[in-house]
N, C-alpha and C positions, 0 to 999 in steps of 0.2 A: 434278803438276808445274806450279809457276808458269811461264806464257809471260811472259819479260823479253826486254827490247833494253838493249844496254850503250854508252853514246857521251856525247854533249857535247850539250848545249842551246847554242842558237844564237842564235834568237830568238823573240820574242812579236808575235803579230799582234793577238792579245787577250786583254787582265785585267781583269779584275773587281775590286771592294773589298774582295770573299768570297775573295781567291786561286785563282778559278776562271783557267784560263791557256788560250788557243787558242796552239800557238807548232810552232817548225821544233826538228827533233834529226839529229844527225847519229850514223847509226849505226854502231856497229864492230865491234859481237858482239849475236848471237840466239840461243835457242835454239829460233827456230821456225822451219821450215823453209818456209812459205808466208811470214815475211819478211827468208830471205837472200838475200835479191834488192836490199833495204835496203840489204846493206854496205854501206860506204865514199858511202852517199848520204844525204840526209836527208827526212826524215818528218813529218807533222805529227802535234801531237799533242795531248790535251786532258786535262786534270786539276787538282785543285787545289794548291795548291802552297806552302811558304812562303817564297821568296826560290829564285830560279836563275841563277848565273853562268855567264860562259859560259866560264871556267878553269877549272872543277869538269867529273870523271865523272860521270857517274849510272849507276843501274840505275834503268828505268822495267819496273815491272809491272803487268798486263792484261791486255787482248786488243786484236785489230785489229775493227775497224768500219768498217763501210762508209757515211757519210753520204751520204743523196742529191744534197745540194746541191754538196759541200765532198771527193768523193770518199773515200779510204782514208784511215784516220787510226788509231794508236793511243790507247787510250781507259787513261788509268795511275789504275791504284785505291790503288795504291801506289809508293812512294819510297823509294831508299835514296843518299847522296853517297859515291860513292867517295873515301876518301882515298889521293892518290899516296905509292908507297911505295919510287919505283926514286927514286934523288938527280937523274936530269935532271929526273922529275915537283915533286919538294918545291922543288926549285928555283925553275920557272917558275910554283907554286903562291905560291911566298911573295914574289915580282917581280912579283906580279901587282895588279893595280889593289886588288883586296879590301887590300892592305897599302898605302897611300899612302907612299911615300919612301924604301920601300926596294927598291933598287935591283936587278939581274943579280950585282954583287960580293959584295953585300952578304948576297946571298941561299947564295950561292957557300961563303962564309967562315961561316955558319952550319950546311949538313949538312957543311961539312969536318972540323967541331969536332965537331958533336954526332951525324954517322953516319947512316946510314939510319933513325933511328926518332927523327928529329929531333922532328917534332910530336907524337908521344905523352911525348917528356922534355920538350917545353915548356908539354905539359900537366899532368902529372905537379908539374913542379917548373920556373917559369917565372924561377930563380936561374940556371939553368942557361945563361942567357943571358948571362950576366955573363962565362962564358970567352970569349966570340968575341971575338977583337980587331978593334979600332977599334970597337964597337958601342957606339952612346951610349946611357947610359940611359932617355934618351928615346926611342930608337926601339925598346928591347927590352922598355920598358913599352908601349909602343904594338902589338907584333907578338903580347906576350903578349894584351892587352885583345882584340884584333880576332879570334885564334885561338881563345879560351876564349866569347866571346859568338857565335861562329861554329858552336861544339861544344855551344855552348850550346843554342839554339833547337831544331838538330837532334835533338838528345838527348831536349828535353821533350816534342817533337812523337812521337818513338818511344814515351816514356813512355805517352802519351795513348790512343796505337791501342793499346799492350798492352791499359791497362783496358778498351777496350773500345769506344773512338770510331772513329767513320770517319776518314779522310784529311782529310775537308769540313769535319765538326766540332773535330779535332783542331785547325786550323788557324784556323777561327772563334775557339776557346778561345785558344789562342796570340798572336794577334794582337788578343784583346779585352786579356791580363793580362802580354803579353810577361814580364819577369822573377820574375813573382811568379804564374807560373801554377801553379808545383807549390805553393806557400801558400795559396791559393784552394782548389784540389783538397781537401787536408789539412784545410785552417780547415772550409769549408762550403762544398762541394760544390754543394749548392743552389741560391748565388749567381750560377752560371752558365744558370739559368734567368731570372735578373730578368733578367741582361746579355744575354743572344744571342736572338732571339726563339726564331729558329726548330730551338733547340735544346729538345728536351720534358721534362717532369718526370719521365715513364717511362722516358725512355730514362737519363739521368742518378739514378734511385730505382734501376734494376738495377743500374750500376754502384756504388752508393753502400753497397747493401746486400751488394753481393762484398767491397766496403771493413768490410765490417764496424759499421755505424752503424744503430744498436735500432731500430726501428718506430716508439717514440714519443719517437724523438731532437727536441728541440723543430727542427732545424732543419729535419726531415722533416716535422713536422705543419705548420709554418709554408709551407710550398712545395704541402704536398698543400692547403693550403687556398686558393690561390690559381689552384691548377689544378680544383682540384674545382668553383669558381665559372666559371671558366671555360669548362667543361663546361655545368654550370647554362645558364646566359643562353642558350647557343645550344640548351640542348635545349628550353628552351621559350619561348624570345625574349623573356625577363624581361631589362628595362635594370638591375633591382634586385633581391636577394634579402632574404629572412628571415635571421635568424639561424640558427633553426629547422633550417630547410632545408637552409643549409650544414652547422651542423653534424651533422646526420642521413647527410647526402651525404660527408662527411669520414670519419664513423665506419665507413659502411660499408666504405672506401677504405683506411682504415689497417691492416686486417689484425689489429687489436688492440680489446678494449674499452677507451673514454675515457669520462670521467664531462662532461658540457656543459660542468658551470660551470668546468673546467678549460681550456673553449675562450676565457673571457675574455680573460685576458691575450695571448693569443696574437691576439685580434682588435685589442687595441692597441696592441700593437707595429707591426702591419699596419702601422696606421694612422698612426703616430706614423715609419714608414719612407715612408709617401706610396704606400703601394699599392694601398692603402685609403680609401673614406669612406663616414663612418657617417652618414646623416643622420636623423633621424626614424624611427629604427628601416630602415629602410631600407639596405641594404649594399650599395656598389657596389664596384663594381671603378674603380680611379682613371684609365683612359682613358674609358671609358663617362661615369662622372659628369662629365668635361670637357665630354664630345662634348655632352651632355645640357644642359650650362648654357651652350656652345657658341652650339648652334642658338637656345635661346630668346633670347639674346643678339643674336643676325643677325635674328631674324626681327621682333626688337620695333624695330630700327632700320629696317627696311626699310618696317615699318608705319607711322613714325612721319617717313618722308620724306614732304616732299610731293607729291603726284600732279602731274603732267602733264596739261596738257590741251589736245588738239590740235585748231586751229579746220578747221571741213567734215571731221570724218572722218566721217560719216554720208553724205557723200557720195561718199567714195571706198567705203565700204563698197555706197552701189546702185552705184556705176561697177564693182563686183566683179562684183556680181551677174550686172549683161549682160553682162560680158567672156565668164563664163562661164556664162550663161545659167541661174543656180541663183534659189531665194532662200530668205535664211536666216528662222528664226523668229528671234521676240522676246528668247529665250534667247541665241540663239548670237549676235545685234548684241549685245547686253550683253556677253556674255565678250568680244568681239574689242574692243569699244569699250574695257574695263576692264581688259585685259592689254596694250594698250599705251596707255595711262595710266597703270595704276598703276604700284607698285615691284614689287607684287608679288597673286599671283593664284592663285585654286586656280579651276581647270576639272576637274569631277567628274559623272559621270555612267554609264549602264551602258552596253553594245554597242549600236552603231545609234542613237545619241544626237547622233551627226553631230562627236567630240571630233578625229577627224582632221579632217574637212572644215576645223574652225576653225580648227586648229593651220597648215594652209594658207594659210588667208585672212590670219592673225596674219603670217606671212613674206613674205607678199608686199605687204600693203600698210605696213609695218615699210618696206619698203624702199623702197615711190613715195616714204613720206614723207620720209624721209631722203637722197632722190635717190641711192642706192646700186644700183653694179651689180651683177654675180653676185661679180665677184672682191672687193668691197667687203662684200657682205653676209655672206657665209664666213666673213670674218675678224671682222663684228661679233657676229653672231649661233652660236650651240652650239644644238643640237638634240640632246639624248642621253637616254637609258633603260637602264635597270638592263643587260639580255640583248640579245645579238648580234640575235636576232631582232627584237626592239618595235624595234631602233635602224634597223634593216634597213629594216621595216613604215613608218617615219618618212620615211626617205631615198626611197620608190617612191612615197609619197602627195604629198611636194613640192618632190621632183624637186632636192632640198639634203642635203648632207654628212648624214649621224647620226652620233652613235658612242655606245658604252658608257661610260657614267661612268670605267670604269678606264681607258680609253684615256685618252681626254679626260686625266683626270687624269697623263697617265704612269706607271703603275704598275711599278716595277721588280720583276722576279720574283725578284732574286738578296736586293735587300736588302728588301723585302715595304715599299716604302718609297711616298710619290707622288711624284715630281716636279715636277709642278705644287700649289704647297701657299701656306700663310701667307708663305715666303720668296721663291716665285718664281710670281707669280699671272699666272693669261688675262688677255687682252685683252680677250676676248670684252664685250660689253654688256646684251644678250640673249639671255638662257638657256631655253630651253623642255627640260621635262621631261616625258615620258611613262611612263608605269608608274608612278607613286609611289610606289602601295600597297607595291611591290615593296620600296622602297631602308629598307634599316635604320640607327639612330640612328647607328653609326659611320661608315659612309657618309656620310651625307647632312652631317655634319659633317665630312669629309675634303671634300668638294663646297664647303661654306660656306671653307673654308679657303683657296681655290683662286680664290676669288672676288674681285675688286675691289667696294669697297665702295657703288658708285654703279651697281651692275645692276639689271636689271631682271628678275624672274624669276616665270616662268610652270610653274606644277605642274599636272599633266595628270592624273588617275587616276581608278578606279573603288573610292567607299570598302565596297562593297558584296563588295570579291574578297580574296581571304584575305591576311593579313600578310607582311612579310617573313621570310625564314626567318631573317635573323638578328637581336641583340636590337631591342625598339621596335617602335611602331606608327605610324607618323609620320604618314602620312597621316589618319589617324583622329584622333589626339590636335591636327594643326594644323584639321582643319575643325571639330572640337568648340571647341576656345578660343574659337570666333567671332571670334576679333580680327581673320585676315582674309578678307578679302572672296571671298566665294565662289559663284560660279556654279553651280548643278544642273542638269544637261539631265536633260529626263524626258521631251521628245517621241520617241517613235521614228520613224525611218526604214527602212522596209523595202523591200525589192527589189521584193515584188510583194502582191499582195491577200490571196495565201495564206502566207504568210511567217509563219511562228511563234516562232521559235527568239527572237527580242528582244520579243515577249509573255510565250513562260516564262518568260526571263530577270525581266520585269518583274515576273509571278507571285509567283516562290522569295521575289524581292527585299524583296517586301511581305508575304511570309507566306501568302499568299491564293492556292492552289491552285485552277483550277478544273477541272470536268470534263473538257474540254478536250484535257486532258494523255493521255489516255489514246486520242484519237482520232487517227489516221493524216491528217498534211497534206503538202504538198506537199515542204517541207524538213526533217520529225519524224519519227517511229513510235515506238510505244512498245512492243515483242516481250516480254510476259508468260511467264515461264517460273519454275522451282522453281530454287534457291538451287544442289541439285548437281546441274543440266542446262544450266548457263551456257557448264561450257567445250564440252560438245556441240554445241550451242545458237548458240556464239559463232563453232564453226570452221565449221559450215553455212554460217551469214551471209556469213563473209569469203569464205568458198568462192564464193558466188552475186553476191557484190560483185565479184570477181577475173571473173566470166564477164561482169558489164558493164560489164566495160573498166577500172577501179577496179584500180589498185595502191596497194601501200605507201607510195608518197608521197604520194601526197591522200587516205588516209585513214588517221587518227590513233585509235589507243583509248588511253583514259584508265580508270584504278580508283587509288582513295586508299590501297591497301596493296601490302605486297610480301610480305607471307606468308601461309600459307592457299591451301586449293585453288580458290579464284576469286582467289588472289594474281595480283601484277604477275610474279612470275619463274617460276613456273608455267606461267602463262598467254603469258611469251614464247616458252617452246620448244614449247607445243602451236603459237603462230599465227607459228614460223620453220616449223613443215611444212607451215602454206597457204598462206605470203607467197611462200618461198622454199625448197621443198625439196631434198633431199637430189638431186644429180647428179652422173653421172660425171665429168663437165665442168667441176663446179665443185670448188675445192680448198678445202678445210676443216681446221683444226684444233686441239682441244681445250687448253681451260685450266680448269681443277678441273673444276667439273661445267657447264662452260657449252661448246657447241661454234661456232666462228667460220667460217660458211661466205662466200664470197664472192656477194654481193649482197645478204648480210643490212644490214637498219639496224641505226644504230648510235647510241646517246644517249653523247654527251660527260658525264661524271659531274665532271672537276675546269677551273678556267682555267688555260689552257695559252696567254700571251700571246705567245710568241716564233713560234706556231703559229699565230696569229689565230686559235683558238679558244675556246670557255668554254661553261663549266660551262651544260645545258642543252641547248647545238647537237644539231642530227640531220642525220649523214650516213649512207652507203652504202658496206660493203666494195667497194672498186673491184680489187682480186685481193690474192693473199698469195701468199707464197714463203717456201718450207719452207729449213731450215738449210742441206740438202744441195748447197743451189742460190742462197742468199742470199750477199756476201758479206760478211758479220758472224757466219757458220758458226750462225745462229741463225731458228727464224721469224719473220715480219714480216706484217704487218697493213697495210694499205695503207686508209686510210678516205679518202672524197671528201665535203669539206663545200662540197656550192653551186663545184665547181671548186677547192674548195684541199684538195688532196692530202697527208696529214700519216701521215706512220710511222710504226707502234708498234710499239713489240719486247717479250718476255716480260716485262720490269720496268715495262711501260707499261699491260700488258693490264687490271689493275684501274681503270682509268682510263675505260674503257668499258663499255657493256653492251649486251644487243639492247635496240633500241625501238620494237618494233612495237607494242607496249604501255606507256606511261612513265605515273606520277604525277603527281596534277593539279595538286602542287606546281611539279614541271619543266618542265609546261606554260604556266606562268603567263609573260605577256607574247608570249605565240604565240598565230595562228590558223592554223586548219584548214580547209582544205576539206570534209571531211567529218567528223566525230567521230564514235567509237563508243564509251559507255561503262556495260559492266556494271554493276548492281545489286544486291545481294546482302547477306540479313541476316549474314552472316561480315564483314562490313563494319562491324556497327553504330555500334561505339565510333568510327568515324574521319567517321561521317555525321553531317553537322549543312548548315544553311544557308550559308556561304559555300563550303564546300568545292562543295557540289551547284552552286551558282550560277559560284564560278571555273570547271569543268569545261564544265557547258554552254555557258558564254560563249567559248569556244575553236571554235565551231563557225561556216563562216563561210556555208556553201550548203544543210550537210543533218548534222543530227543524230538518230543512233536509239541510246535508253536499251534496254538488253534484260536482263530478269530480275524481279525482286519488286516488285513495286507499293508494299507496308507499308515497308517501311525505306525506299523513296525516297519517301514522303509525309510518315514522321516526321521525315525531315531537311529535309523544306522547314520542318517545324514547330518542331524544333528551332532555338531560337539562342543553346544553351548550350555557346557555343565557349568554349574557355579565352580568358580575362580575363588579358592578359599584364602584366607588374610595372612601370609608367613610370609619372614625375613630369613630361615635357616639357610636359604639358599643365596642370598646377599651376605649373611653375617661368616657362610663359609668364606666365599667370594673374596670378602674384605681381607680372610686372616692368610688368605693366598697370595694374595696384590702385595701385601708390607715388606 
């Protein structure tokens, strides 16, 4: 049995451009018994929507929910408009504002003529208007138009969930094609993938092929080839593909054999519709190739302004020094001298290279010079990095705002849109970024976009730590052009005389292992053991870590895979029974094969911005409450990120996972207090030297490798990481040469 409420919508307290609706309903019929308490009052309530009057019934279907913030609220997955059918209802339906001009009489002298079943004969047959007297034909053309594009919308939007859409998409599609949405469907289904983003090719390929349309309908291979690429780039962070490739990747997708050279035409059409560009054999997808000619575009004007040069900064830099009693090398007066001078600056270097200390020194004498105070310097200056964390790690080293690029930018999660962009740019003057490695070519061009064109901009990274995960190499590709100017720290800094961990770093870095590595210091060890004695091995450790005082949140393990039995999801339910076992105290409860106990960690897997969270974060179950006791009649997850408390419910749970163990990809732009990360030849294909080198550079007091010696020597020797597909560094190239 569907749970519906039957009543009047009232009002909106909030809409979306997606017809997401926060609003009030006035209830008059349920048939749940937990909300006839409702009757005769109103409720709030949340769904997507395509137009709601407040003269119309509805029926809303769903369930009730209980938001933490916003208390009780129905949550409607579905819609249906009651039409009135007693003559006082058609009456004050068609006197109603939805009909401008016609009036209480007017409305009166049309069910008197045409009876109770007035609006289905004026739909039927809108002649029928013609018997009312006094009716002008002007207004009976008007009452026909308004009631028929009324029944209209309605109609198509029911059509849409038959096939097979949600509420959400139905209403995306509708309001992308208003009148022509069932000609769209009909014509090429497909087309609804260029227009709506966050509508998928698969999910719109099931419904197309219930319609009936062959496997190798050109308009199917033309959509599968634009999603197949899309796939592509992110699974191995190529800004361009092959031919080759795609079509390899398409054929296996199609379900059907295709001969290549029957891919041509269909690549040109692509391209000749602007979805595509083909350059030098080279295939890109048509936002990529922008972002791509984007950046080289920003970066060759930012090079080619002239520098600044500010008279005695050498001596506000020794006035830094006593302030705070430091003093910098050679290296780091260069970068601070030449990040505020130039336009623009790469600061690159590995862990303990001193890249905060200067990123410090950079904001603060930024600011003597420009006699700015704290409230002044905020609004001139941006300090941001890819992850919640590096922005975190920014804001505690100088004591200034950070944020994440998405914020920074305003990222709308309804329309996947920025708000800070080309149209509507920062203030900001001074830009420092950290993590670079991190930020991928669409990014970093969504960044340039957002920018006024007289900044100054300082990129912060280590080129030695593994790429971004999505397409590009940015980092890498802007310090190879040489065109700008760039700084390398290679002195280290280290806490004390026995300090090792920014030695192996420097080690892996260079290729040049030395004996060293396998000697026990002060913040190292390296625990030799066979490949299947790691997880024995690993839970001992944690075990003898936990007796010296050592929890879960200062110490971090990291491994490059997630399947296999020295896997990441293996290996978090053996170290949920040392971090956190099983108790009668604590309440737990299962989703497929994972069990969610309270006080387990927790790794954020997607950005969740309405949450202040993202993709990356590690919080703490801070308790759960089962259905019986919830009230949303369902269980709930209660995670604590750092103090922000955020609720998951069964539809949310893929969203997270334990992290007593995470990937040294999801580690990147974090440090650790302690790191601990197995070794192990079931690993081999994923070891190579940056991966090794990202990993232990996450370690910020005490790191111990534990397992095979052989795979983790061949991956410092290894530097046969995949070679990802970018031209940014040729397209700079080119705008240098002219």
């Amino acid at each position: 049995m569907k749970l519906y409420i039957k009543g009047n919508y009232r009002k909106s307290i909030y809409s979306s451009d997606k017809g997401y609706v926060i609003g009030l309903f006035k209830v008059r019929e349920t048939n749940s018994k937990e909300l006839e308490g409702h009757i005769n009052k109103t409720i709030t309530f949340t769904g997507y929507f395509h137009e709601l009057n407040e003269d119309d019934t509805y029926i809303f279907y769903g369930e009730e929910v209980n938001h933490p913030r916003y208390g009780t609220q129905f949550q409607v997955s579905e819609y249906e408009r009651v039409k009135p059918t007693d003559k006082e209802g058609i009456i004050e339906f068609l006197s109603s504002d939805l009909f401008p001009g016609i009036g209480e009489n007017i409305a009166k002298q049309i069910v008197e003529t045409l009876g109770d079943n007035a609006l289905d004969e004026i739909l039927k047959n809108p002649s029928c208007l013609n018997l009312v007297p006094k009716l002008t034909q002007k207004k009976a053309n008007r009452i026909a138009s308004v009631l028929s594009k009324y029944e209209e919308s309605h109609q198509t939007i029911v059509k849409l969930t038959e096939l097979g859409f949600s509420m959400k998409d139905s209403l995306s599609i509708y309001n992308q094609y208003k009148n022509y949405t069932l000609d769209v469907i009909d014509k090429n289904i497909y087309k609804i993938i260029d227009d709506i983003s966050d509508i998928s090719f698969l999910k719109v390929d099931v419904i197309a092929k219930q319609k009936g349309i062959e496997l190798n309908d050109e308009r199917r291979v033309k959509a599968l080839i634009i999603y197949t690429m899309n796939i592509l780039v992110f699974q191995n962070g190529d800004v361009y593909l092959t031919k080759e490739t795609i079509t390899n990747a398409v054929t296996r997708n199609l379900g059907i054999v295709i001969d290549s050279e029957r891919f041509e035409p269909y690549f040109e059409e692509l391209e000749k519709e602007g979805k595509i560009v083909i350059e030098d054999e080279a295939y890109y997808l048509i936002d990529i190739y922008k972002a791509e000619v984007n950046v080289a575009d920003k970066i060759y004007n930012l090079v080619n302004k002239e520098n600044k040069k500010i008279p005695n900064l050498e001596e506000k830099i020794n006035e830094l020094e006593k302030q705070y009693d430091i003093s910098y090398n050679d290296k780091q007066k260069e970068a601070i001298t030449k990040a505020l001078e130039n336009n623009i600056l790469i600061i690159t270097g590995g862990p303990g290279t001193g890249k905060t200390t200067i990123i410090k020194a950079i904001t603060e004498i930024y600011a003597k010079i420009n006699k700015l105070d704290y409230d002044e310097l905020i609004k001139n200056l941006a300090l941001l990095a890819p992850t919640g964390r590096a922005s975190k790690r920014m804001s505690e080293s100088t004591l200034l705002p950070a944020s994440t690029i998405h914020r920074f930018l305003k990222w709308n999660k309804d329309t996947n849109e920025f708000m800070i962009n080309e149209f509507n740019k920062a203030d900001n003057n001074l830009i420092i970024i950290d993590e670079v490695s991190m930020i991928d070519i669409s990014l970093f061009d969504s960044l340039f976009k957002g920018l006024k064109s007289n900044i100054q901009l300082i990129l912060v990274g280590d080129y030695n730590q593994l790429p971004s995960v999505g397409p590009g190499q940015v980092l890498k590709d802007l310090i190879e052009s040489e065109v700008i100017d760039t700084v390398h720290l290679d002195h280290l800094y280290r806490q004390d005389e026995n300090s090792y961990i920014t030695t192996l770093a420097h080690e892996i870095k260079e290729g040049e292992l030395s004996e060293s590595f396998l000697e026990t210091k002060s913040d190292y060890t390296f625990l030799k053991c066979t490949s299947p004695s790691i997880k024995k091995n690993l839970t001992n450790l944690c075990k003898q870590i936990i007796d010296k005082g050592y929890d879960y949140k200062r110490v971090q393990l990291l491994a490059p895979m997630y399947k296999g039995e020295n896997g990441i999801d293996l290996l978090n339910k053996e170290l949920q029974n040392v971090f956190n076992p099983k108790d009668i105290n604590k309440r737990e409860i299962t989703s497929g094969d994972v069990i969610f106990r309270e006080n387990d960690k927790i790794l954020q897997l997607v950005n969740m911005p309405d949450d202040n969270i993202y993709n990356g974060d590690i919080g703490t179950i801070k308790y759960i409450k089962y259905g019986n006791t919830s009230k949303s009649g369902k269980n709930e997850i209660y995670v604590d990120f750092d103090g922000n408390v955020v609720k998951y419910t069964p539809k949310d749970f893929g969203k997270i996972k334990h992290g007593f163990i995470i990937s040294i990809h999801k580690s990147q732009g974090s440090e650790f207090e302690m790191v601990i990360m197995p070794v192990s030849s079931s690993y081999r294909r994923m070891l190579y030297r940056k991966l090794i080198y990202t990993g232990i550079t996450r370690a910020k007091k005490k790191l111990i490798l534990i397992g095979e010696v052989k795979p983790f020597t061949d991956s410092v020797y290894n530097n046969n990481e995949y070679i990802r597909n970018s031209k940014l560094l040729e397209k700079i190239m080119n705008k240098f040469s002219k």
